[in-house]
Legacy VTK file of the C-alpha trace (Angstrom):
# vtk DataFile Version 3.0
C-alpha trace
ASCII
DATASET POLYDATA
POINTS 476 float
-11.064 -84.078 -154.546
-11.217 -85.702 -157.870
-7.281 -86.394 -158.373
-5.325 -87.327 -154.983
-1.774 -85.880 -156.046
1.037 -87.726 -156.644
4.597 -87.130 -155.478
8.023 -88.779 -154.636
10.085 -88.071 -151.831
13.084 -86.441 -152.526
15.020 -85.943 -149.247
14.433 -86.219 -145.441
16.223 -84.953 -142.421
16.854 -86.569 -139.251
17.030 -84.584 -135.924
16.375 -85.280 -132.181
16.650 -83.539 -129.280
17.278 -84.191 -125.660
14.378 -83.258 -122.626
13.945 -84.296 -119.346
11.062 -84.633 -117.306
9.901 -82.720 -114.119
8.296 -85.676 -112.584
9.473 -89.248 -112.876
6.889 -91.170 -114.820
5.805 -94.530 -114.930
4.017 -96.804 -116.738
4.468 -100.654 -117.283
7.877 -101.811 -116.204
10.044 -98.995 -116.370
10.395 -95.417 -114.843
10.896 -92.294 -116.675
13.066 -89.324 -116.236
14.575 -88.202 -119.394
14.148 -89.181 -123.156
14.482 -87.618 -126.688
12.656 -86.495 -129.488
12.971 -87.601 -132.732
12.118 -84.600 -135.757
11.864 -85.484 -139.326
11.515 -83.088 -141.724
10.663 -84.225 -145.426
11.249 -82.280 -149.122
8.591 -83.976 -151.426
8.429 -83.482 -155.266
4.585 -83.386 -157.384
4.637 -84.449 -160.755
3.977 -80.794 -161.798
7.575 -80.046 -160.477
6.878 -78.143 -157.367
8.184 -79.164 -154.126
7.691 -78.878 -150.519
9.167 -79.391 -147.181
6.702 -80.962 -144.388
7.831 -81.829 -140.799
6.696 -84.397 -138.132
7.901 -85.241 -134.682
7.483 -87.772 -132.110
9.772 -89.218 -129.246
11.927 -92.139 -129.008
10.345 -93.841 -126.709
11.988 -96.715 -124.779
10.345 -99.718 -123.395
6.954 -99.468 -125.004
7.333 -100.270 -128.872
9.510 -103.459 -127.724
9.758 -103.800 -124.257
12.263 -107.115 -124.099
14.194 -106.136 -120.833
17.517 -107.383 -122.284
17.478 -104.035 -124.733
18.524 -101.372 -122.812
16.806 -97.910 -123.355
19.987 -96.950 -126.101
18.865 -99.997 -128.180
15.121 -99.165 -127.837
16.423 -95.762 -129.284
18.093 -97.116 -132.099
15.407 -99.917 -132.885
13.507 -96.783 -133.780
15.892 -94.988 -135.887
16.233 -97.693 -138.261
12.130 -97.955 -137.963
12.816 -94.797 -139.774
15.920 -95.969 -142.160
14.105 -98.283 -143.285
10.678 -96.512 -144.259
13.035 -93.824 -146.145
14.945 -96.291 -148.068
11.810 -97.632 -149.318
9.849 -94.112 -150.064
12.842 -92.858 -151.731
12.830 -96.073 -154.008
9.141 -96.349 -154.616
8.696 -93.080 -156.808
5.837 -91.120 -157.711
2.506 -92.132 -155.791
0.051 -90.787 -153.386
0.229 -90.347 -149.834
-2.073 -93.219 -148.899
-0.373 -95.130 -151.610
3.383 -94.347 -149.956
2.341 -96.560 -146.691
0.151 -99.144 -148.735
2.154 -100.059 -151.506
5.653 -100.131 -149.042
3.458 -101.480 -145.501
4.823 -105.219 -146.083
7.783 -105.237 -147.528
8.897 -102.369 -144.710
7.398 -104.795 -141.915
9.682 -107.777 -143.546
12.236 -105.865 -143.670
11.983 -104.904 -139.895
11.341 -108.429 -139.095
14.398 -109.510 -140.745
16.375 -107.263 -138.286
14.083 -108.298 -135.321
11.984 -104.864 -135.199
8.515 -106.327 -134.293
5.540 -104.947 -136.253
5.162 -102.059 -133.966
8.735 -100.824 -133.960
8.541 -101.046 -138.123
5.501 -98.866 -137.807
7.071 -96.142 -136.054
9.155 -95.436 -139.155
6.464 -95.424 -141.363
4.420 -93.337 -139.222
7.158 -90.762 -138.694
8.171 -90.432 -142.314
4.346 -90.439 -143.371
2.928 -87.731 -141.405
6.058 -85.460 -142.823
4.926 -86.059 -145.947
1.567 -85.319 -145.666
2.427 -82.345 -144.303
4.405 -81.570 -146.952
2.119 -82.003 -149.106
-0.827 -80.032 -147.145
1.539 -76.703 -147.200
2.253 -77.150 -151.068
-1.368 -77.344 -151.962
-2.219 -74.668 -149.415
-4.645 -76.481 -147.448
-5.480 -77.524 -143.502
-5.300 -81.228 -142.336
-9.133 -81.530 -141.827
-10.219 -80.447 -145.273
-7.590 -81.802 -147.217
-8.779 -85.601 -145.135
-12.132 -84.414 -146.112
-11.413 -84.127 -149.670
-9.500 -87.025 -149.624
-6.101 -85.621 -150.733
-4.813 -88.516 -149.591
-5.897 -91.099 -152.067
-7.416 -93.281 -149.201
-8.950 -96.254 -151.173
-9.208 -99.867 -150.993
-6.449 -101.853 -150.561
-4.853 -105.553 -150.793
-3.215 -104.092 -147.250
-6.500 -104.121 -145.217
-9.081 -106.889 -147.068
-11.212 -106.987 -145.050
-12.477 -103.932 -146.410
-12.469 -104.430 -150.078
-15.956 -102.676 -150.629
-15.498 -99.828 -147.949
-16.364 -96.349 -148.949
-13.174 -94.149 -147.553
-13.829 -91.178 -149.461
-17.551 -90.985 -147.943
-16.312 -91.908 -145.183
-13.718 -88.702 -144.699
-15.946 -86.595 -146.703
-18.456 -87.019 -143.518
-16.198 -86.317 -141.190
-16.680 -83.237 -138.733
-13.328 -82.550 -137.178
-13.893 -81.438 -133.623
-12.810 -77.942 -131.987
-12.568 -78.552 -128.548
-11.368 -82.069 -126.657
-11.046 -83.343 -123.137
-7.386 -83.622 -122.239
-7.239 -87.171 -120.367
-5.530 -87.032 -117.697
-3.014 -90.211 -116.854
-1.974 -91.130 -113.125
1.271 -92.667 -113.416
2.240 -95.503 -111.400
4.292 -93.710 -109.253
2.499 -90.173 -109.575
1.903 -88.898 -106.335
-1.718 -89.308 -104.911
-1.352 -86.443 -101.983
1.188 -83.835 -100.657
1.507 -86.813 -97.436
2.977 -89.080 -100.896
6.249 -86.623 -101.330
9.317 -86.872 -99.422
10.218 -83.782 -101.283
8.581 -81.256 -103.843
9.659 -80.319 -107.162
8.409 -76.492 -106.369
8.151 -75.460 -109.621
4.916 -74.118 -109.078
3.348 -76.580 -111.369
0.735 -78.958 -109.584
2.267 -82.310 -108.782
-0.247 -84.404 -106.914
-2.893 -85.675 -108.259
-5.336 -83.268 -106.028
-3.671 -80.085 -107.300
-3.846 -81.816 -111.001
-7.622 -81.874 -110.557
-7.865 -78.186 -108.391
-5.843 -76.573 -111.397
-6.862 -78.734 -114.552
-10.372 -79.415 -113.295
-10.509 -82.930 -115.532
-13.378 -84.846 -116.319
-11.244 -88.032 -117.773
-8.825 -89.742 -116.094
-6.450 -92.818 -117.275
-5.388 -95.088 -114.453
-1.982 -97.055 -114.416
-2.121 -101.015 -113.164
0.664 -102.652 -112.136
0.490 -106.164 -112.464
-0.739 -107.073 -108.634
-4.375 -107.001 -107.978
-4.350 -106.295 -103.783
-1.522 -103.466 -104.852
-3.600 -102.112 -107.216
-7.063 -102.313 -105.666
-5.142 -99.888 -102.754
-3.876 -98.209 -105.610
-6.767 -97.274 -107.026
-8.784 -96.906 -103.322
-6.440 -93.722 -102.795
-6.748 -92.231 -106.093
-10.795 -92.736 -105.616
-10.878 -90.954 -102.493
-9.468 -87.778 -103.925
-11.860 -87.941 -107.599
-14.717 -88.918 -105.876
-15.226 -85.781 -104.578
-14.394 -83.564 -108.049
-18.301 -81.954 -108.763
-19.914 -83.004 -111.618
-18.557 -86.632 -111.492
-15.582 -88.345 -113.699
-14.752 -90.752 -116.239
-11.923 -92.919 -116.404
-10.112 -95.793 -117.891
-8.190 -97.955 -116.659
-4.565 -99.120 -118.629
-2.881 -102.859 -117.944
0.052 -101.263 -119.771
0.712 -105.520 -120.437
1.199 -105.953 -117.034
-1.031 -109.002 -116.580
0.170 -112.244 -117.295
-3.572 -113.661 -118.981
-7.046 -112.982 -118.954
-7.972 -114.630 -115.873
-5.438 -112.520 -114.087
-7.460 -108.979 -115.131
-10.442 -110.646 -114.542
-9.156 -111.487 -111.207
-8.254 -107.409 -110.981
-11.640 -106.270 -112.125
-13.652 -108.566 -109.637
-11.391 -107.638 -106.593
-12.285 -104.257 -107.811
-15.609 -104.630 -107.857
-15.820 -106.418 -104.139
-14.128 -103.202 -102.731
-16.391 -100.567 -101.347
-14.071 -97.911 -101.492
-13.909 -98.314 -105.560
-17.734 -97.977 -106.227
-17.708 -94.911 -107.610
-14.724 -95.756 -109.642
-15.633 -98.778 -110.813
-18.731 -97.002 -112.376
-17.186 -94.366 -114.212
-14.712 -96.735 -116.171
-15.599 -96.709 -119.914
-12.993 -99.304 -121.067
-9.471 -101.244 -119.833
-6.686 -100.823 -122.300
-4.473 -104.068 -122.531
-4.071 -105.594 -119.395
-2.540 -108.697 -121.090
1.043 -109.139 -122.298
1.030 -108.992 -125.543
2.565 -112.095 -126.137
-0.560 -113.970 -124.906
-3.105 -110.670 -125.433
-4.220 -112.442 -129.229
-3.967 -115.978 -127.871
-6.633 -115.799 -125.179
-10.246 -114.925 -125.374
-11.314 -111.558 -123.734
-15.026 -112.437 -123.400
-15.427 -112.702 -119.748
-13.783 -109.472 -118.995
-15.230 -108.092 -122.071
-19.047 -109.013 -120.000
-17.476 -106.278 -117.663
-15.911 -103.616 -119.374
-15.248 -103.360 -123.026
-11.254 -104.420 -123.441
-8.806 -102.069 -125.917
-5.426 -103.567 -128.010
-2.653 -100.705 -127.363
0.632 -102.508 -127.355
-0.765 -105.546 -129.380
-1.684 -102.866 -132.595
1.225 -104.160 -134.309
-0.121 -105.979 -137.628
-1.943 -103.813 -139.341
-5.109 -106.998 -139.137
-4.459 -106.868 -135.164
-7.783 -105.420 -134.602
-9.881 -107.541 -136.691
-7.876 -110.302 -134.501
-8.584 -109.233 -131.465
-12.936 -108.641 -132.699
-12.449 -112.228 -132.468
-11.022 -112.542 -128.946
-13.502 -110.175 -127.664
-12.087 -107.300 -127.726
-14.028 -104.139 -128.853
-11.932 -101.565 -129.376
-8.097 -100.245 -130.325
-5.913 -97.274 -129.892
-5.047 -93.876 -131.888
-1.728 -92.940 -131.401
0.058 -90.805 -134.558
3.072 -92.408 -133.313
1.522 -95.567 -134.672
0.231 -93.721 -138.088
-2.259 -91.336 -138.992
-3.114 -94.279 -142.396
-3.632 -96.850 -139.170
-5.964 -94.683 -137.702
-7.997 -94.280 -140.444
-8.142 -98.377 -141.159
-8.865 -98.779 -137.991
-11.603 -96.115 -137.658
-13.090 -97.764 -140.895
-13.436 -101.350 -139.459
-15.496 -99.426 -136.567
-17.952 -97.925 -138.901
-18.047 -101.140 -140.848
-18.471 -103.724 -138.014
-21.090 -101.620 -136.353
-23.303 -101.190 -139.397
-22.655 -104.881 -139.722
-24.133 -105.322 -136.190
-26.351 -102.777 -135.979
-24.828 -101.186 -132.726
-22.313 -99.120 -131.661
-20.036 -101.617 -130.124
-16.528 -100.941 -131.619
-14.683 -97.284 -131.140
-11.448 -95.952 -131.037
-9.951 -94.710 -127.977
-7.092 -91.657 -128.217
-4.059 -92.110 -126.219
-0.879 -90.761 -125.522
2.823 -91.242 -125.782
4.158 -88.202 -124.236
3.368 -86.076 -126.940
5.495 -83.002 -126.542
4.523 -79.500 -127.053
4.868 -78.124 -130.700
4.220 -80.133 -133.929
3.992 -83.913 -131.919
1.090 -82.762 -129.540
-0.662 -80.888 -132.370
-0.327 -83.382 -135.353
-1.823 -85.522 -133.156
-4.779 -83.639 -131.751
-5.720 -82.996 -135.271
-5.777 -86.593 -135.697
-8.164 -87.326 -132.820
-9.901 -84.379 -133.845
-10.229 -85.701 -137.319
-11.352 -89.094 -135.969
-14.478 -87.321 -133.754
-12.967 -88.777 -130.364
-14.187 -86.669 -127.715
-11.090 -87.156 -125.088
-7.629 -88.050 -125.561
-4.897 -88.700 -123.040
-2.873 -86.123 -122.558
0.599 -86.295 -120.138
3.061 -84.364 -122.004
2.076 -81.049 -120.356
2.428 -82.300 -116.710
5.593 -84.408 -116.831
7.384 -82.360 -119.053
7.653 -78.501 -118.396
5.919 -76.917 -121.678
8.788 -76.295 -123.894
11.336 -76.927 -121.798
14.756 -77.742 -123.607
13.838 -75.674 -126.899
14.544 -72.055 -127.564
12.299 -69.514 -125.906
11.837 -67.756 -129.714
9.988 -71.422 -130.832
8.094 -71.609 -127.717
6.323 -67.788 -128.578
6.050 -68.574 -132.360
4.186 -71.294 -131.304
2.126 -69.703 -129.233
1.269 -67.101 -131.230
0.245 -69.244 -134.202
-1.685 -70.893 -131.822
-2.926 -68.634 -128.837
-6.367 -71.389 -128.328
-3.894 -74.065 -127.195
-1.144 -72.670 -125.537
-1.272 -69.900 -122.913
1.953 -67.760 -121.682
2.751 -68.140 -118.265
5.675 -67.042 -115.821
7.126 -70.170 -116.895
6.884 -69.615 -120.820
4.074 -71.141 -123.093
2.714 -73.776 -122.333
-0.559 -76.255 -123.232
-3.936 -74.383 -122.189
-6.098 -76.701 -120.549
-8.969 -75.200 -119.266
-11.890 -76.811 -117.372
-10.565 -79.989 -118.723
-10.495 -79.361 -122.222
-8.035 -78.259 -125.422
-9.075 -75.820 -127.808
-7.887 -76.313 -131.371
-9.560 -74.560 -133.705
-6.086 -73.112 -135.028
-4.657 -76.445 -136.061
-6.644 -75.506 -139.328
-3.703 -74.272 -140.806
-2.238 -75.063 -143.860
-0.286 -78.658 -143.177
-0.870 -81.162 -140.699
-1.873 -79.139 -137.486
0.834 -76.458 -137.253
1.989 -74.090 -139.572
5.075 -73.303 -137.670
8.469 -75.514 -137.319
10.379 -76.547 -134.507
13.999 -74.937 -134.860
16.130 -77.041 -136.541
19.272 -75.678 -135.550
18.876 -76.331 -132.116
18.561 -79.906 -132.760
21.036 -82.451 -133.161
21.584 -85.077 -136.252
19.939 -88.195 -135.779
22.896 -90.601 -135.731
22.496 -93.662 -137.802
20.926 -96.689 -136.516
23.640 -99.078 -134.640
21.012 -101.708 -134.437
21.381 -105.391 -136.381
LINES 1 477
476 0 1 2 3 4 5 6 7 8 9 10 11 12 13 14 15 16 17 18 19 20 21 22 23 24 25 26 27 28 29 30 31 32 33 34 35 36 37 38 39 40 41 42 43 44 45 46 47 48 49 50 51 52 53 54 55 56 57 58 59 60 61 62 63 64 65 66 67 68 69 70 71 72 73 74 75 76 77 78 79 80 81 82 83 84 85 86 87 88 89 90 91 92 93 94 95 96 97 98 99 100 101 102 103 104 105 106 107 108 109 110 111 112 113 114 115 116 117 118 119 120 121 122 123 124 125 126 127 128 129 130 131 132 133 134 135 136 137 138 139 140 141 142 143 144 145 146 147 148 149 150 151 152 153 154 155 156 157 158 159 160 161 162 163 164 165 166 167 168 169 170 171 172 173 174 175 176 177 178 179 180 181 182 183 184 185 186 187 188 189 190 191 192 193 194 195 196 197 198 199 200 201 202 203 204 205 206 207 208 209 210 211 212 213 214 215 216 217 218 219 220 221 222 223 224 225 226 227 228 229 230 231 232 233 234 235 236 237 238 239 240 241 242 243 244 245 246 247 248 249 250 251 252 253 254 255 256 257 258 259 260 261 262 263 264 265 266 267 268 269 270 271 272 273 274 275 276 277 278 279 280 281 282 283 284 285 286 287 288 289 290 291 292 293 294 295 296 297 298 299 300 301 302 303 304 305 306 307 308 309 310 311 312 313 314 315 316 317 318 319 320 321 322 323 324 325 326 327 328 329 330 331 332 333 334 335 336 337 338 339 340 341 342 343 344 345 346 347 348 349 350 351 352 353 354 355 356 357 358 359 360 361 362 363 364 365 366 367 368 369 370 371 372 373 374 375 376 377 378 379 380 381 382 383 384 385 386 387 388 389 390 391 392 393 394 395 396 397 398 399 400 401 402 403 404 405 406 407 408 409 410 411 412 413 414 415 416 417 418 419 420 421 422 423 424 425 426 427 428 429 430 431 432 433 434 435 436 437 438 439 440 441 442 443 444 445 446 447 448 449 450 451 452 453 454 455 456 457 458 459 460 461 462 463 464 465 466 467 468 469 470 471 472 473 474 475
């Protein structure tokens, strides 16, 4: 693409919904039963006068952008919203520009802003990320064109930037213009900390004729990646992780996993201490060989403090939680670590940065040391889960967590007439079942061909009329 397109935004609108889960879920330091989804649907204007609506979604997810346990999950909610506020007040006021240039040109004085109302990095990203990937879907549908070939062509205006330099001379357009989208992914699977291991782990069943345990998960999914939750106490977790070994050990064909500190570690020495107690236990020698990487084990406070290198000799070490500067990763090369997270809920722009540094470090080294990984944040079914398969997709990552499906009951809590537009726009990912549509995964893997469509991964939109108003922000 010769000319990336310009446009201001001209309007957004705010929705969420309400959905509960079918399972409890947790991960870090709090448990999960219920949360909301936050919609955002943007009207964009081109300089040639035509204009657009685009739409993103993603939930509002408590304890995990900001996980201070004097905010209570309400607060968490609302640190988000004006995450949001704030990235709309300064779109609206920016103008005319491109849709890389919208999250350059407003990326620190939207994180100053946030940080003058105590929204960490991370929480100011959400906002940006939200309010970004409507746009670009916005744009997409006007000029008529899918996700991956508009990325391809650069319709973006990805360039270099005063916001990442460290990578004054890089090459994004050859970079995107290389890339070959994938068709297929394995869906990760996570094991929650308090996911039940066998049926001897439930006092009582949910008997929705869903699988629950972690055996049925693998008769009926049939995995081949798994993400493991750690809790914080090595002898806990080595048991822990004993149980869940006995039951993958015997899936044919063998398994990889990874294993997620969710911050739950107070240093480095104290994963180290995890991953050698690990090591020492017979019953985790299988397991121990099929992990490809452990995702922040380390608080975040201390996770860019500390060097990684001796657990790093082990296992190459991810940044999840700590991806809140926009430099984090190129802090954390430094400590040792080799790798960072893509989550759309962090931005699709972030992603691309990141996946940039990767190529750039590794041609710099002359090995394949740094990668991505693709994780999840409950992505729900509908435009969240596919906006950000395309994004992995786009990014060639082979497997990507995936929990949405199994704690939360396909489309439960939106009309039956979305769930079947969906699924008819999109009869690769989703299959109808007694239960309604829900996400197809079959021998451990997605098929997504159809996110193609015009916009970012999904042509249809979630009805807004059975949504609610996002209520302003009562944060600050």
């Amino acid at each position: 693409m010769t000319h990336a397109p310009r446009f201001a935004l001209v309007e957004t609108q705010r929705l969420e919904w309400p959905f509960r889960l079918r399972l409890p879920f947790r991960f870090g330091v709090i448990t999960v039963t219920h949360g909301r989804q936050a919609v955002v649907r943007a009207r964009i204007r081109l300089e040639d006068g035509r204009e657009g609506w685009g739409v993103a979604a993603e939930t509002l997810a408590a304890k995990w952008f900001d996980k201070d346990p004097a905010l209570t999950d309400a607060q968490n909610e609302h640190q988000l919203r004006r995450a949001l506020e704030l990235a709309e007040a300064a779109t609206l006021a920016a103008g005319a520009d491109t849709a890389f240039g919208h999250f350059a040109n407003s990326y620190a004085a939207v994180t100053a802003a946030g940080a003058a109302e105590g929204l960490n990095p991370l929480v100011a990203s959400y906002g940006r990320a939200l309010l970004d990937r409507a746009m670009l879907d916005a744009l997409l549908k006007a000029q008529r064109v899918g996700f991956w070939a508009g990325m391809r062509a650069n319709i973006g205006g990805m360039a270099p930037h005063a916001v990442a330099p460290d990578l004054a001379g890089f090459d994004f357009a050859a970079m995107l213009a290389a890339a070959t989208p994938l068709a297929r992914l394995h869906a990760r699977h996570t094991v929650g900390l308090v996911d039940p291991i066998t049926a001897a782990d439930q006092a009582e069943r949910v008997g929705d004729g869903l699988p629950e345990t972690l055996e049925e998960v693998a008769a009926t999914y049939r995995h081949r990646y798994w993400k493991l939750k750690v809790g914080g106490n090595v002898e806990a977790d080595v048991e822990r992780l004993s149980r869940i070994a006995a039951v993958l050990d015997r899936l044919h064909g063998g398994y990889h996993a990874s294993l997620d500190g969710n911050e739950q570690y107070e240093d480095a020495e104290g994963a180290l201490a995890l991953w050698r107690a690990m090591e020492a236990e017979p019953r985790l020698r299988k397991l121990c060989a099929s992990i490809l990487y452990i995702e922040q084990p380390v608080k975040r406070a201390r996770a860019l403090e500390t060097g990684m290198s001796a657990l790093a000799a082990a296992r190459p070490v991810i940044i999840d939680e700590s991806d809140g500067p926009l430099d984090a990763f190129v802090t954390g090369r430094a400590l040792g670590y080799a790798g960072v997270s893509s989550k759309a809920c962090k931005g699709v722009w972030r992603s691309l940065v990141n996946l940039a540094r990767c190529r750039a470090w590794n041609a710099g080294e002359g090995r394949e040391r740094y990668f991505m990984s693709a994780e999840d944040l409950t992505t729900l079914a509908g435009v969240c889960v596919q906006q950000d398969l395309a994004l992995v997709a786009l990014l060639g990552l082979p497997h990507v967590e995936r929990n949405g499906h199994h704690f939360v009951d396909g489309f439960a809590g939106r009309p039956g007439a979305e769930a079947y537009r969906f699924l008819e726009a999109h009869p690769d990912l989703y299959a109808d079942t007694p239960r309604g549509p829900r996400l197809a995964i079959r021998d451990g893997m997605l098929e997504i061909g159809s996110l193609g469509v015009p916009g970012l991964g999904a042509a249809e939109e979630p009805d807004a009329g059975a949504m609610e108003p996002m209520p302003r922000a009562a944060w600050g």
